[in-house]
N, C-alpha and C positions, 0 to 999 in steps of 0.2 A: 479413443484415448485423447486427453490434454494436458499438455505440457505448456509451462508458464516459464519464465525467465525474466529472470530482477536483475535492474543495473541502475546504477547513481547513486548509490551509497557510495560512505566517505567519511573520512572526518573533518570540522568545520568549528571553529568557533561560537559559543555561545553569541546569541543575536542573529548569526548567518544563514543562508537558505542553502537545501538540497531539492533535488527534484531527483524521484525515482520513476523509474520504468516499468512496466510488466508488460509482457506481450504473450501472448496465447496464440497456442497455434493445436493442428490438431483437429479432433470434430466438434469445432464450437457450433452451436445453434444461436439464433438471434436473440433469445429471451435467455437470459442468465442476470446473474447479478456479481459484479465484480468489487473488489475491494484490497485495504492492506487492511494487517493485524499486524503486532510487534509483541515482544516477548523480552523482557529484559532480562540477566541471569538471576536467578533463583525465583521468578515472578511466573503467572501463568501469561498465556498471550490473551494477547484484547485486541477488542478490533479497534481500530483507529480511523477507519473512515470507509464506507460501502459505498456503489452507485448501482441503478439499476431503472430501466425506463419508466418509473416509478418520482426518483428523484437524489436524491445524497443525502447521506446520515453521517455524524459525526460526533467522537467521543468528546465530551465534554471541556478536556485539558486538552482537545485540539483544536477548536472550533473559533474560527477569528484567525488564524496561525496557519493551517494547512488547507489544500484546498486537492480534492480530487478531479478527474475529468476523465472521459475514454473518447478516443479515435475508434467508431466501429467498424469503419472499412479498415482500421489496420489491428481490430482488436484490440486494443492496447492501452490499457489505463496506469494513469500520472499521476501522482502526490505531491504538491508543488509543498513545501516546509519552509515557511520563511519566522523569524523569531524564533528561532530555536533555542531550545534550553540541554541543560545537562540532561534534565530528566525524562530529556526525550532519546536518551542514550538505548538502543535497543538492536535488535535484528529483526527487519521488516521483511513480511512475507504477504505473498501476493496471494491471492482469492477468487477460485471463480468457480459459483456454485450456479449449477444446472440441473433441472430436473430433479434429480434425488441425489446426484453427486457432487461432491464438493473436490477441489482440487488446489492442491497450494506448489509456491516457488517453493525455491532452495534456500534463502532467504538470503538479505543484504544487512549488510552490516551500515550502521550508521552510530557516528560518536560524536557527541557534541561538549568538547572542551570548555573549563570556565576559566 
C-alpha cells in the first residue's frame, strides 16, 4: 500500500508563487512516475505536470510558470508555481503511478486571487 500527502497549498495573489509538497510513503519501488493533476469545481482533472526517470512533461498553460522536481531518497515530489493566475485556481492532487497502480493524495487546495 501507498499513501501520499499534500502540503503548501494556499491562497496567494495573482503573480505570486506556491510550492507544493507530496511525499509517499509506504511500498514505493524505484521505477514509478510521480506527478500533480488539479481539478477545479465543475471541471474534470488534468494533469499538470508528471516526472519519471524518463524526464517531465507539462500542460501546456503550465509550462514556463511551474516547475516540478523529486527528492528520491525522500520520495517526494515538488511543484514549484511561480506567475500564478486565477485560473490556476484548483485542488491539486498528487500522483504516483506504479506498475499497474496508480495512487493519489487528499488533495490541496490552492486559490489564486485577482
Amino acid at each position: 500500500q501507498v499513501q501520499l500527502v499534500e502540503s503548501g497549498g494556499g491562497l496567494v495573489q495573482a503573480g505570486g508563487s506556491l510550492r507544493l509538497s507530496c511525499a509517499a510513503s509506504g511500498n514505493i519501488f524505484s521505477i514509478n512516475v510521480m506527478g500533480w493533476y488539479r481539478q477545479a469545481p465543475g471541471k474534470q482533472r488534468d494533469m499538470v505536470a508528471i516526472i519519471s526517470s524518463g524526464g517531465t512533461k507539462y500542460a501546456d498553460s503550465v509550462k514556463g510558470r511551474f516547475t516540478i522536481s523529486r527528492d528520491n531518497a525522500k520520495n517526494t515530489v515538488y511543484l514549484q508555481m511561480n506567475s500564478l493566475k486565477p485560473e490556476d485556481t484548483a485542488v491539486y492532487y498528487c500522483n504516483l503511478v506504479q506498475r499497474t497502480n496508480a495512487y493519489w493524495g487528499q488533495g490541496t487546495q490552492v486559490t489564486v486571487s485577482s
